[in-house]
C-alpha positions in Angstrom: 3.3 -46.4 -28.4 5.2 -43.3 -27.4 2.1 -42.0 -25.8 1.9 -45.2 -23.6 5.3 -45.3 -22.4 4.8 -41.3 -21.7 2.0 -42.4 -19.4 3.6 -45.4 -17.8 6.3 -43.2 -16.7 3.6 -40.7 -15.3 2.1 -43.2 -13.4 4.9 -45.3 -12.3 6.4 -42.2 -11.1 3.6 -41.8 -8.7 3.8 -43.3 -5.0 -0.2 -44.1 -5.0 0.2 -44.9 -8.2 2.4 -47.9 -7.9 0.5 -49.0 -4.2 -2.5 -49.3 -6.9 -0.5 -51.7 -8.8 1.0 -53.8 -6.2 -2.6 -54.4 -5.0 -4.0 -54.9 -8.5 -0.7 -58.1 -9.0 -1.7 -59.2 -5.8 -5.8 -59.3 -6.2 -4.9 -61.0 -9.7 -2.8 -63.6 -7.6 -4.8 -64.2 -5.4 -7.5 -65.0 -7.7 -5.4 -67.2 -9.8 -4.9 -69.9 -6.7 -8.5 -69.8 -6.3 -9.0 -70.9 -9.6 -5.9 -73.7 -9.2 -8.0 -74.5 -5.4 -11.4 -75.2 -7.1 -9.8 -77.0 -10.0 -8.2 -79.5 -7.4 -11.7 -79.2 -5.4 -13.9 -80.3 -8.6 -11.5 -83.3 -9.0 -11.6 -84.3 -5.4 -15.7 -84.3 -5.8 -15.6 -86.0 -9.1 -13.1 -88.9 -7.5 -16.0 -88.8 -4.8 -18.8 -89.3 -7.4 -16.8 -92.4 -9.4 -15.6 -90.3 -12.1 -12.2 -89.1 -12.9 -11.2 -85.6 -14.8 -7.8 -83.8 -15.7 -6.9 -81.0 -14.2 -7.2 -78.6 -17.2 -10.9 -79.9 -17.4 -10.9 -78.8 -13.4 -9.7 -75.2 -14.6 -12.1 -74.9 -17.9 -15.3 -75.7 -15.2 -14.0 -73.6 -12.5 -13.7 -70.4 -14.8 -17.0 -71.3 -16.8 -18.6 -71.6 -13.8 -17.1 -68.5 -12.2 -18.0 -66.5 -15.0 -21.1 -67.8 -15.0 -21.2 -69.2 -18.3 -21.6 -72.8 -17.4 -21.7 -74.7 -20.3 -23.3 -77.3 -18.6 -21.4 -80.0 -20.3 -19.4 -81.1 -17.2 -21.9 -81.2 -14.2 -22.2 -82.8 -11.2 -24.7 -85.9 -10.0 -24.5 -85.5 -6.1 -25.3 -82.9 -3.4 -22.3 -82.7 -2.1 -21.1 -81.7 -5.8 -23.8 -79.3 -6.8 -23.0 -77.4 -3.1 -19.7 -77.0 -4.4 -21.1 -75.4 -8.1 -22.9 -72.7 -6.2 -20.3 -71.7 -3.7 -17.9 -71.6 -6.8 -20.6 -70.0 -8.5 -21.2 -67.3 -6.0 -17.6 -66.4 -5.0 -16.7 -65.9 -9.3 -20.1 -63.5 -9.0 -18.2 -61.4 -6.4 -14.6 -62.1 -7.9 -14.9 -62.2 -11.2 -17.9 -59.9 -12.0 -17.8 -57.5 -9.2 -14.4 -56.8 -7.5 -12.2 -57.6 -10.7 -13.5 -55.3 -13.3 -13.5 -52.6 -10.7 -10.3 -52.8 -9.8 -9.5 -52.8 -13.1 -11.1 -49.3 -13.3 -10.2 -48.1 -10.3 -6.4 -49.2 -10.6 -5.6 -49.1 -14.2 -8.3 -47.5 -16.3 -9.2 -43.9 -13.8 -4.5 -43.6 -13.2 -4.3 -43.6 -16.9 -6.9 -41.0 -17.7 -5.5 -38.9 -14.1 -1.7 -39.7 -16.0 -3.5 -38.3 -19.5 -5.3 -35.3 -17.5 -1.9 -34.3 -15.8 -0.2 -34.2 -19.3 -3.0 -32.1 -20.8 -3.0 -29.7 -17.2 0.4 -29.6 -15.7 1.3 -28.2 -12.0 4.4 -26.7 -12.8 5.9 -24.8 -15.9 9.0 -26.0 -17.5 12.4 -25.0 -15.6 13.4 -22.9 -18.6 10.2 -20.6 -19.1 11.0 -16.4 -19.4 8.9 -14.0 -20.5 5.7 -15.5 -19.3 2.2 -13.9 -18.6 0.6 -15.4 -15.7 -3.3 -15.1 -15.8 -4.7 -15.7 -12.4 -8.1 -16.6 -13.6 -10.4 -16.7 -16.6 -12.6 -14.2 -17.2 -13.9 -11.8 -19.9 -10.8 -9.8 -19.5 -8.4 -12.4 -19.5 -10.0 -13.9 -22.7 -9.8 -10.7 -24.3 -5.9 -10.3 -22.8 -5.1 -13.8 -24.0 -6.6 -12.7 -27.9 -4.0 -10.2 -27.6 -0.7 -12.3 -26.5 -1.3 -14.7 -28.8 -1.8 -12.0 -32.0 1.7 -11.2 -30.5 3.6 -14.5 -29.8 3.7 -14.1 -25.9 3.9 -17.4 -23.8 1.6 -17.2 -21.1 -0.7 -19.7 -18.7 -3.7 -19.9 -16.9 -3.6 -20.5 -13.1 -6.8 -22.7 -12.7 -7.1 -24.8 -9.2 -10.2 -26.9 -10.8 -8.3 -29.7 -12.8 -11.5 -30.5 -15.2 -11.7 -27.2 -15.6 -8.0 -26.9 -16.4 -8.0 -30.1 -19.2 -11.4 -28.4 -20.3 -9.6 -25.2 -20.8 -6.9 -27.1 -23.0 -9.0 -29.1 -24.8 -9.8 -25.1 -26.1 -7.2 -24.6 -26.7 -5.6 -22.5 -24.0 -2.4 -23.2 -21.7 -3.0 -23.6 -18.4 -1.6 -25.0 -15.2 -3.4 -26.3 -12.3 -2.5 -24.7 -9.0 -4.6 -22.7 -5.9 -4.4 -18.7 -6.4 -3.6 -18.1 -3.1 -0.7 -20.7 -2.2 3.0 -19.8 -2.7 4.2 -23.0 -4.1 1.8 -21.9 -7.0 3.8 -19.2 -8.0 6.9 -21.2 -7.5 6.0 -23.6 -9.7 4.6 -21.2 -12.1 8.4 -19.6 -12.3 6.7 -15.9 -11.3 10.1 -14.7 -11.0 10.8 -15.4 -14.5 7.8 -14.1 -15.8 7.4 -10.5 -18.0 3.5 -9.6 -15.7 0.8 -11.2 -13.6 -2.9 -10.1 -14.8 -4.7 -10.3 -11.3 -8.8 -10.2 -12.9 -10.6 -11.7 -10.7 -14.0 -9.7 -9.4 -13.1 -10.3 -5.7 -11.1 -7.6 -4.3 -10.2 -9.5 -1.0 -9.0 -12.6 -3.5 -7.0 -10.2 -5.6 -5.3 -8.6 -2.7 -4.5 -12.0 -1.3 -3.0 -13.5 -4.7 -0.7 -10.1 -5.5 0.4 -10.1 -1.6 1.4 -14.0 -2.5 3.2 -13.2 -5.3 5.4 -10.5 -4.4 7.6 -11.9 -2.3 8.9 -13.9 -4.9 10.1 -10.9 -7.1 9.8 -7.1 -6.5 10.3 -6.0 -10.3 8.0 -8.7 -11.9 5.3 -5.8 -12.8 1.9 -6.7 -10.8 -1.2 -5.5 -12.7 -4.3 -5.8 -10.9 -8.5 -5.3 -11.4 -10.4 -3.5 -8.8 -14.3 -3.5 -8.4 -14.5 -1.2 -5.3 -12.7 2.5 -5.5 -11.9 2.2 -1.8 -10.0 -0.8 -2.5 -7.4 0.8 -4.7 -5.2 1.5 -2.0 -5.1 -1.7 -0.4 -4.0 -3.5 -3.7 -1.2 -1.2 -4.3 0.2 -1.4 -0.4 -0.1 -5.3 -1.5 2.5 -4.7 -4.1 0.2 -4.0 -6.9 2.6 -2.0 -9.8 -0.8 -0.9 -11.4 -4.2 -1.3 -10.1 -7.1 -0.8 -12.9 -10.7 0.6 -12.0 -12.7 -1.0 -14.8 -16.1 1.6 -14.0 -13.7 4.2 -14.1 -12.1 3.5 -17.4 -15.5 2.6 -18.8 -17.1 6.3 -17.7 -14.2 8.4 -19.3 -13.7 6.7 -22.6 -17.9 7.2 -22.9 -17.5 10.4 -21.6 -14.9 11.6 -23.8 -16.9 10.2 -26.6 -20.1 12.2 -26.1 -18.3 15.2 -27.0 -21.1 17.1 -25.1 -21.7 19.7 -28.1 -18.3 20.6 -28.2 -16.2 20.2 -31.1 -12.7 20.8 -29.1 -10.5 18.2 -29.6 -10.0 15.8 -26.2 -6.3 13.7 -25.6 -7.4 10.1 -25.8 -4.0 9.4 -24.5 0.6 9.8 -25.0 2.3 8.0 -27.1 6.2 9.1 -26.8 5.8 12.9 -27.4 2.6 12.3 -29.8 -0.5 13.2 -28.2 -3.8 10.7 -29.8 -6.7 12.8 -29.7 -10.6 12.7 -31.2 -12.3 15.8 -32.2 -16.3 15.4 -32.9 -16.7 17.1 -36.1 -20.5 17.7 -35.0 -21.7 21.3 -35.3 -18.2 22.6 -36.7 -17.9 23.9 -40.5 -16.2 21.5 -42.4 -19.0 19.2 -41.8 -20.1 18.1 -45.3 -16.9 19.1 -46.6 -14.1 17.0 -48.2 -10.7 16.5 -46.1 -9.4 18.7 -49.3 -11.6 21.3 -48.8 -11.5 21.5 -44.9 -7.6 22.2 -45.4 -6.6 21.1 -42.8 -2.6 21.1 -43.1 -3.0 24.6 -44.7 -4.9 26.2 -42.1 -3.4 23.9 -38.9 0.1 22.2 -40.2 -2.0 18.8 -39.3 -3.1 15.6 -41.1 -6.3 13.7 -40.2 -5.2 10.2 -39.6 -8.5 8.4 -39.6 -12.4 9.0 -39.5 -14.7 7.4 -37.2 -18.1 6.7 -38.5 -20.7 5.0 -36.1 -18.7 1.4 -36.0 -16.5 1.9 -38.9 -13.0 3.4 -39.8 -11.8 4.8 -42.7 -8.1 6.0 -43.5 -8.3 10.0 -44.0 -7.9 10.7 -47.6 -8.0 14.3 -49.7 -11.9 12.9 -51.1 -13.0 11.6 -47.4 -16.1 13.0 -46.7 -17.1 14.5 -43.1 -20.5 14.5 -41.9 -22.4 15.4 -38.6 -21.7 11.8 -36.8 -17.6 12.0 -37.9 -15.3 11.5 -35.3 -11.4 12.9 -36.2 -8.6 10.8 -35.3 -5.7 13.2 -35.4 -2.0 12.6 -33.6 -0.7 16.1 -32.7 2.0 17.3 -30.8 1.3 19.4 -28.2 1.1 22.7 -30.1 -0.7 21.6 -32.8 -3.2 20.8 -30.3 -3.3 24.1 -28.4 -3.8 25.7 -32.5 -6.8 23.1 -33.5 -8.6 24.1 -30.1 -8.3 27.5 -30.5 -9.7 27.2 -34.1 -12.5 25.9 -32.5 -13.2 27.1 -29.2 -13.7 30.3 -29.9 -17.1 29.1 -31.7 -17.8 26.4 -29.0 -21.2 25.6 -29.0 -23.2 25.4 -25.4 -22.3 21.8 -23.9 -26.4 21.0 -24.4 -27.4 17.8 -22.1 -25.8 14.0 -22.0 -28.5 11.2 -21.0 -26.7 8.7 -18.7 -29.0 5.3 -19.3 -28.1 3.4 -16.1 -26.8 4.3 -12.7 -24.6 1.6 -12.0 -20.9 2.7 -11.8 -20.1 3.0 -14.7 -23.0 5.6 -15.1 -22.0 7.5 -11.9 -18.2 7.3 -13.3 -19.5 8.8 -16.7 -21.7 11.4 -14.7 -18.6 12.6 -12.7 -16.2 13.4 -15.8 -18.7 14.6 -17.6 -19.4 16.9 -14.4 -15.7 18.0 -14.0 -16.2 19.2 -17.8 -19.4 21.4 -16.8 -21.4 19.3 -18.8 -25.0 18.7 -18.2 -26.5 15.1 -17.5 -29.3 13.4 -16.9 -29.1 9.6 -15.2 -32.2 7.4 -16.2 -32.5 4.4 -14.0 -35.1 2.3 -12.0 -33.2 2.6 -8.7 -31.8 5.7 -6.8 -28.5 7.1 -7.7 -26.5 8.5 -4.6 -25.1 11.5 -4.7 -27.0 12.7 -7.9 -30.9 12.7 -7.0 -30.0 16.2 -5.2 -29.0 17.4 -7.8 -32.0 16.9 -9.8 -30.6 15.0 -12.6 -31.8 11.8 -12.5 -35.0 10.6 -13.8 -36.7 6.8 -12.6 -38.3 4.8 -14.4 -37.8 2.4 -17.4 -35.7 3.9 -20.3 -37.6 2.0 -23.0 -41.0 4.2 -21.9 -40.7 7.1 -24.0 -42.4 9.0 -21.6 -39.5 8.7 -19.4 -36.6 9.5 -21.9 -38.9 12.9 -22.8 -39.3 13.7 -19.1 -34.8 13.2 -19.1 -34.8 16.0 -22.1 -34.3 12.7 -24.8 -35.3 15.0 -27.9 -33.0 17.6 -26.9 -29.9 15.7 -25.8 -26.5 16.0 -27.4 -25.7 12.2 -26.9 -26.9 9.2 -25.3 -24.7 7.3 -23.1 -26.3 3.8 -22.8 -24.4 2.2 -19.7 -26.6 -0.7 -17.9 -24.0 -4.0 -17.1 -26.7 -6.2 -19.4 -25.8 -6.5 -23.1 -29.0 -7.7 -23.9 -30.7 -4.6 -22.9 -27.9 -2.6 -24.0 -28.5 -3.8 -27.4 -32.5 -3.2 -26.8 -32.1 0.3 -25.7 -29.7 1.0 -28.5 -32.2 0.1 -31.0 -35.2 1.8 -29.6 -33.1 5.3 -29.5 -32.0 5.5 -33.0 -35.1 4.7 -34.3 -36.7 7.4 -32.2 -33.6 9.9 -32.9 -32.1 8.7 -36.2 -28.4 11.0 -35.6 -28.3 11.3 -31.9 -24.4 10.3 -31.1 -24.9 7.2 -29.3 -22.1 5.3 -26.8 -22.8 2.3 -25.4 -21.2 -0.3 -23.5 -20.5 -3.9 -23.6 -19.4 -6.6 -21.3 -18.4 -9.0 -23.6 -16.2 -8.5 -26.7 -18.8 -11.1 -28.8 -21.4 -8.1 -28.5 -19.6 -5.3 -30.1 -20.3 -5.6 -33.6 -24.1 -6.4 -32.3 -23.9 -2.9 -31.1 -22.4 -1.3 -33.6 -25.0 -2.7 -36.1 -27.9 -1.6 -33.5 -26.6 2.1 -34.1 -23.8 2.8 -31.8 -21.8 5.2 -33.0 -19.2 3.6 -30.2 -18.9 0.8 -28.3 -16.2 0.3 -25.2 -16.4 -2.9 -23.3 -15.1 -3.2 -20.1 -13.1 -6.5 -20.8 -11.3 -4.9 -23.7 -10.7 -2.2 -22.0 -9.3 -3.8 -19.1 -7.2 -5.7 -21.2 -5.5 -3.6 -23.3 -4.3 -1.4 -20.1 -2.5 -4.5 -18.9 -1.4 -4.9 -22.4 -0.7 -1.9 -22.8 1.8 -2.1 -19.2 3.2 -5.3 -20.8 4.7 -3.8 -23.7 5.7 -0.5 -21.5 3.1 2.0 -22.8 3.4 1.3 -26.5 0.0 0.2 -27.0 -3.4 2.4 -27.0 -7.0 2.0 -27.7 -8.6 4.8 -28.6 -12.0 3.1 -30.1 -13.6 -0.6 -29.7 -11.1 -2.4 -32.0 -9.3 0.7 -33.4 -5.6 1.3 -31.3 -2.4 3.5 -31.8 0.8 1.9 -31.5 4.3 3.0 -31.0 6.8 0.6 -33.2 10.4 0.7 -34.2 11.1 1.2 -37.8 10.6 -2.0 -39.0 13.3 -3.8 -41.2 11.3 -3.4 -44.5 10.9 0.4 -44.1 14.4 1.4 -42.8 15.8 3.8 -45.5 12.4 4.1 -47.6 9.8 6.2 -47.6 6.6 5.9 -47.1 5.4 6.3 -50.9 8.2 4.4 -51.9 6.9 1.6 -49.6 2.9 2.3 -50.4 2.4 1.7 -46.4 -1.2 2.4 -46.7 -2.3 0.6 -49.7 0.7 -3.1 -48.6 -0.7 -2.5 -45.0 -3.9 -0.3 -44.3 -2.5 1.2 -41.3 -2.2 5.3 -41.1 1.0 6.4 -40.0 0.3 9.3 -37.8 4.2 10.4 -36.6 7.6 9.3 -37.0 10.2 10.0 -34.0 14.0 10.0 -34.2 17.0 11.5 -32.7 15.0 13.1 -29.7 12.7 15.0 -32.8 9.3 14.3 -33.9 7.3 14.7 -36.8 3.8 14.4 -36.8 2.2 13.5 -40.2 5.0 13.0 -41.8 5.6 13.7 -45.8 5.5 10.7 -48.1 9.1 11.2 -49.3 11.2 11.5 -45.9 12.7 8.4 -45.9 12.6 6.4 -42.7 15.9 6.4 -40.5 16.9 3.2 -38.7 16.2 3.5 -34.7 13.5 5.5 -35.3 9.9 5.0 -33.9 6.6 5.4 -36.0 3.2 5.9 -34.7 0.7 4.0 -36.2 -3.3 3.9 -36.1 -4.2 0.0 -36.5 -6.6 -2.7 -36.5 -5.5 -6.1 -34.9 -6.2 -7.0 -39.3 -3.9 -3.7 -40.4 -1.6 -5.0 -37.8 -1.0 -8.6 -38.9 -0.8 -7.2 -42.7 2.0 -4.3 -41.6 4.2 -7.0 -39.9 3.7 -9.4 -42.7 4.7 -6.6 -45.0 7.7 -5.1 -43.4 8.3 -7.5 -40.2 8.6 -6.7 -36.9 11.5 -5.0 -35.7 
């Protein structure tokens, strides 16, 4: 019953709505006098014919006969009469069969499922939202970003101008609000000035220009974080009032970049935490391979911890009996000496770079191609088409990748790593396959457009696996919670936390972080000072920050543990 009333308000609160019911009262009084006028009709033609009736008989044969039911009980004997059945007859056909049932769902039944729709999709967010995300579409990215505010607890909606689509999107499960991208009373509506980010995602440059250039007049300190398909564009978007402007190709090529390592076993920064650098050192080619953490020695000979190993899909927490082998990737958080002392370890036996094979030229393979360029790293592009500015150079091979003719003629056999880049996950996964059969411990990298595919890939052989959505998305995350946040692996991320409540004054023995949690704690920060791997029995001051290697699972089981600060 409360859901009745809820929509009678709705639609009594409409103007159209309640022209639809004053019509509907007065079509239903209408046809009540013409039900009273052939009632008094069929006893004028009975009193014609010799026979008398009352006038509730008149209204039972007028409706039976309107309705076409016509009992045939009560009938008439002369012409005049029966020309009188079929023009009441007729008219109840129109009346009765045709114009009142849809006015009934044109009036009543369609406003109550608009008034039910409305309630499910509303145009405007309550007076007293804060802290909001506003999502300006729904894409892979935005999916992926609204996995992530929800793991966190952070209110957010969906602009969607489409209301089936909106009520479809809520009947998921999602929030949403119906509203055009590109109209101002949108965003006032949506409370943008109260709101903690707007994730512009859409792949339409012009559209996302538009929609930031529409929002910013509303606030200039609501941070604006916006995707870009075109490099050119970049500039446009921030002179639109973009705070951050995200090249997803761009982000793609270095993260697979990175990751191929190239033959080099120098460590690479994966990105800054606070003062703590996150970094991945390939442990291919280097001499603790088939060594134990314990043996390598690592704090002996460097003062460093290994937070984590990598291993083709899967992470492990670095203990004294982990194992390193030729496809281990290091996860280490250093500070920026440490870094400088690991390197030098290692460079000074740095292997030649060998040869990358880049398969697809799209932009992410020409984004890959150019870092791994600036790093004096040889390449080889496979693709079908030409690749601009890289045929000259004579690295880039046509033809289909899955022809093993092909990858021989692009130096397959001999390559360091294989970057598998094409915007198709199907074929991704395809090509994937086909290489680690034919080279069983090749490093391969490959990329995904949709998160669904990743542990697809990483079953195929992937040693890594970056998609563009979850990349995308955890740089505007990462903005949202002010650099905090970073991913340095396909579902693998450092974070930057306050102490927590249930660790303040403990250590990290005392607490059994690892074993309550699974997460690695890789530095704790305090007072201006850091300390990077720090020893189980320094107790944990209050106001201090930890940095912690996580999985969104390792996550939900540390704040569960020791709550969130």
């Amino acid at each position: 019953m409360k859901t009745v009333g809820i929509q009678t308000v709705l639609m009594l609160a409409s103007r159209r709505l309640r022209r639809n019911v004053v019509f509907l009262v007065k079509f239903c009084v209408f046809l009540v006098v013409l039900i009273v006028a052939y009632a008094l009709l069929f006893d004028l033609f009975m009193y014609l014919e010799g026979r008398e009736y009352s006038f509730v008989t008149g209204l039972y044969w007028s409706l039976t006969t309107m309705t076409t039911l016509g009992y045939g009980d009560v009938t008439f004997q002369s012409d005049a009469g029966r020309a009188f059945s079929l023009v009441v007859l007729l008219s109840g056909m129109v009346f009765m069969l045709v114009l009142l049932p849809f006015i009934i769902i044109q009036f009543v039944y369609t406003p109550i499922v608009q008034a039910q729709e409305a309630s499910r999709a509303p145009k405007e967010l309550p007076p007293e939202s804060l802290g909001h995300v506003l999502l300006t579409s729904y894409d892979a990215v935005s999916q992926a970003l609204i996995t992530r505010l929800e793991a966190q607890g952070i209110s957010y909606a969906v602009i969607v101008p489409d209301i089936k689509e909106a009520v479809g999107l809520h009947d998921l499960g999602l929030r949403v609000m119906v509203g055009e991208v590109d109209d101002p009373e949108t965003y006032r509506k949506a409370r943008v000035h109260r709101a903690s980010l707007v994730a512009v995602t859409a792949e339409n440059d012009p559209l996302n220009t538009n929609i930031v250039f529409t929002v910013r007049p509303f606030s200039e300190v609501v941070p604006v974080v916006s995707i870009v398909q075109n490099p050119e564009a970049q500039d446009i978007l921030e002179l639109a009032g973009s705070t951050e402007v995200l090249l997803p190709s761009e982000l793609l090529g270095t993260a697979m970049a990175n990751c191929a390592g190239g033959g080099r076993a120098t460590a690479h920064v994966m990105g800054r935490l606070g003062e703590v650098l996150m970094v991945e050192a390939h442990a291919h080619g280097t001499e603790w391979v088939g060594r134990t953490l314990a043996e390598a020695a690592f704090g002996e000979r460097l003062g460093i911890g290994v937070a984590g190993i990598w291993e083709r899909g899967r992470f492990e927490l670095a203990g004294p009996d982990s194992r390193i082998t030729e496809n281990s990737v290091l996860f280490l958080g250093l500070s920026a000496e440490q870094l400088e002392r690991y390197n030098a370890l290692v460079g000074g036996g740095e292997q030649a770079a060998g040869r990358v094979l880049i398969i697809g030229g799209g932009s992410v393979g020409k984004a890959t191609a150019r870092v791994l360029e600036a790093r004096k790293i040889d390449y080889r592009i496979i693709d079908q088409a030409d690749v601009p500015g890289h045929a000259a150079a004579g690295r880039v091979v046509s033809g289909d990748a899955a022809d093993l003719d092909v990858l021989r003629e692009a130096g397959f056999d001999e390559a360091t790593a294989v970057l598998v880049t094409t915007h198709d996950d199907d074929t991704n996964i395809y090509l994937t396959i086909y290489c680690r059969r034919l080279r069983p411990n090749v490093p391969i990298v490959s990329r995904a457009t949709y998160e669904r595919n990743v542990a697809t890939l990483h079953r195929a052989g992937a040693d890594f696996v970056f998609s563009a959505a979850s990349m995308g998305a955890n740089a505007i995350f990462n903005h949202l919670r002010h650099g905090t946040t970073l991913m340095m692996v396909e579902g693998l991320f450092a974070k930057r936390v306050p102490v927590p409540p249930g660790l303040r004054g403990r250590t990290l023995i005392e607490a059994q972080v690892r074993a309550r949690s699974g997460c690695s704690v890789v530095a704790l920060e305090h007072d201006e000072q850091l300390t990077v791997n720090p020893p189980p029995n320094l107790a944990l001051p209050e106001g201090g920050h930890l940095v912690l290697i996580v999985t969104p699972e390792t996550e939900r089981r540390f704040e569960k543990a020791f709550g969130r600060a």
